[in-house]
C-alpha positions in Angstrom: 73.0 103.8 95.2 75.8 106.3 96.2 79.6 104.6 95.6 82.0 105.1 97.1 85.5 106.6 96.0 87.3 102.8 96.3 84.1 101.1 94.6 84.1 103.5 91.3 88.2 102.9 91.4 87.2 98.9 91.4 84.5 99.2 89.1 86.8 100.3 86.2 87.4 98.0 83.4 90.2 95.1 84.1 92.5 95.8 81.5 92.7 99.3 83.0 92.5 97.8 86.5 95.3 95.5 85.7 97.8 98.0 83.6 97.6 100.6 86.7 99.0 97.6 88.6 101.3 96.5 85.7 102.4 100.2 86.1 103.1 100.0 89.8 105.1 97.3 89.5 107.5 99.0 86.8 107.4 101.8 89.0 109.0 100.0 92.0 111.5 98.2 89.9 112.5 101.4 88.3 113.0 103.0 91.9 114.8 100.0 92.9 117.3 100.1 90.1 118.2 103.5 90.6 121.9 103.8 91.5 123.1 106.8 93.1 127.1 108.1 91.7 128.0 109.6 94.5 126.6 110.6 98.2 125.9 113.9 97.0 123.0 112.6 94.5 121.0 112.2 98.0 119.8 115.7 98.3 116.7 115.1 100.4 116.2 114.8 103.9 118.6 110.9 104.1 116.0 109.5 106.8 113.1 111.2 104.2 114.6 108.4 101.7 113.7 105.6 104.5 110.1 106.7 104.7 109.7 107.2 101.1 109.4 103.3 101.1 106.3 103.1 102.3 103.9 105.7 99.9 105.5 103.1 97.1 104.7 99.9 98.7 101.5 101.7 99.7 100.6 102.6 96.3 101.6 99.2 95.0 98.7 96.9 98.0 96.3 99.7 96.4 96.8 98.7 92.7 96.3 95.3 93.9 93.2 95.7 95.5 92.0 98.3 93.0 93.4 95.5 90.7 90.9 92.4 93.3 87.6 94.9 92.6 85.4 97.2 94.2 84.5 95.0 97.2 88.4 94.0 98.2 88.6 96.3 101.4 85.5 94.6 103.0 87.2 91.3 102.3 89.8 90.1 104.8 91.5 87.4 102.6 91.8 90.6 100.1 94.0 92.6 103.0 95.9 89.4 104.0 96.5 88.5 100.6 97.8 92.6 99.6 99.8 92.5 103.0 101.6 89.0 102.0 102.3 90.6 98.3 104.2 93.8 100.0 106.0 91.4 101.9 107.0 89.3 98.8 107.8 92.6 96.8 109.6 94.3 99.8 112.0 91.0 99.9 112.2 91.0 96.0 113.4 94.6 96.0 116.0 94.3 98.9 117.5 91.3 96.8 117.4 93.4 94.1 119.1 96.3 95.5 121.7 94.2 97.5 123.4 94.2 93.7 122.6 97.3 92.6 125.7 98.8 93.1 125.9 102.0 95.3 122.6 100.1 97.3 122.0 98.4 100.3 119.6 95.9 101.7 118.1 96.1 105.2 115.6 95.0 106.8 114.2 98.1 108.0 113.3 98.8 104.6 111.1 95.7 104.8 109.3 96.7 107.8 108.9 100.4 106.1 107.1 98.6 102.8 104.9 97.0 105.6 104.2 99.8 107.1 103.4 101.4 103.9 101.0 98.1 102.9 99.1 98.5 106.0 98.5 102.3 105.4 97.3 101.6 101.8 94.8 98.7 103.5 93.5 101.3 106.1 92.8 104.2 103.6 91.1 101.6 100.9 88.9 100.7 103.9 88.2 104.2 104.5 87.8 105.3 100.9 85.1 102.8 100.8 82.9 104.4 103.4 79.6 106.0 102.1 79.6 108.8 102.5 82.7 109.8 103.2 84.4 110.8 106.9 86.3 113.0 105.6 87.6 113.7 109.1 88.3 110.8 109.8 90.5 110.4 106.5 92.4 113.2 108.0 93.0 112.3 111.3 94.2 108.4 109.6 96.9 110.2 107.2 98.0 112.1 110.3 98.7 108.8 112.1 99.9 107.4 108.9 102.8 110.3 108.1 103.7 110.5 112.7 104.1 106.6 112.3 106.1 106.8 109.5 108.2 109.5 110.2 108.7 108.5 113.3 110.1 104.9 111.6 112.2 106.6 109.2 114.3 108.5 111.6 114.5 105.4 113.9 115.8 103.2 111.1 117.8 105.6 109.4 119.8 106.4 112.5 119.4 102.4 113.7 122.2 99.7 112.8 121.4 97.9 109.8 119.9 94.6 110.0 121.6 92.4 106.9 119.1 90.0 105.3 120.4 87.1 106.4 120.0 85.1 103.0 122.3 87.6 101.5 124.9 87.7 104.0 128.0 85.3 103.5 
């Protein structure tokens, strides 16, 4: 039987399966903490930093259901329960960087690390296809990066929406 690319990444052992999502974790913590000095330490795109949300949340639901096994994207309680983890992780890290100094919390950046979760979910359930449409993997990212880019400048040049639980 031909596997998939999804089904060999959930076939790996699950200490390996687990560290890889051990290691996204740290990842988004360690992005989270970063504080910049000064304006000038932004020297991408500023709306590029808004979209660069969702490739980390995205990569953090596919740990997870790399992390569930091979047969998590045919499983709709594994996509509810990934979606529901981004959402917990996107709130966590706004908290977080509300006292990072030099950082900010908004809820666009929520929606952004959904938006990435739901991307991650849709390419899982692609890369589980046998064989393959490779096409139609293409014309999904396509989608995936319009959307996102398309978010990014909205909310970047959109008023901020405070959480309210952090605001006095």
């Amino acid at each position: 039987m031909t596997r998939s690319l999804f089904m060999a990444l959930g076939k790996l052992p699950l200490p390996i399966r687990f560290l890889l999502f051990l290691l996204t974790c740290t990842l988004l913590v360690w992005v989270s903490s970063y504080s910049p000095d000064t304006p000038s330490d932004m020297w991408y795109v500023p709306w590029f930093h808004q979209m660069a949300h969702a490739p980390l949340f995205g990569i953090f639901a596919l740990s997870f259901l790399i992390l569930l096994g091979s047969e998590a994207p045919t499983k709709g309680i594994a996509w509810m329960t990934a979606f529901l983890l981004v959402l917990l992780a996107g709130t966590a890290d706004e908290w977080h960087q509300s006292v990072v100094p030099g950082r900010a919390s908004d809820i666009h950046d929520i929606f952004t690390d959904l938006l990435g979760g739901l991307g991650a979910i849709l390419l899982a359930r692609w890369a589980n296809q046998v064989p393959l449409r490779w096409g139609a993997g293409i014309r999904l990212l396509a989608l995936l990066f319009v959307v996102l880019a398309a978010w990014g400048w909205y909310s970047y040049d959109a008023e901020p929406w405070p959480l309210p639980w952090l605001t006095t």
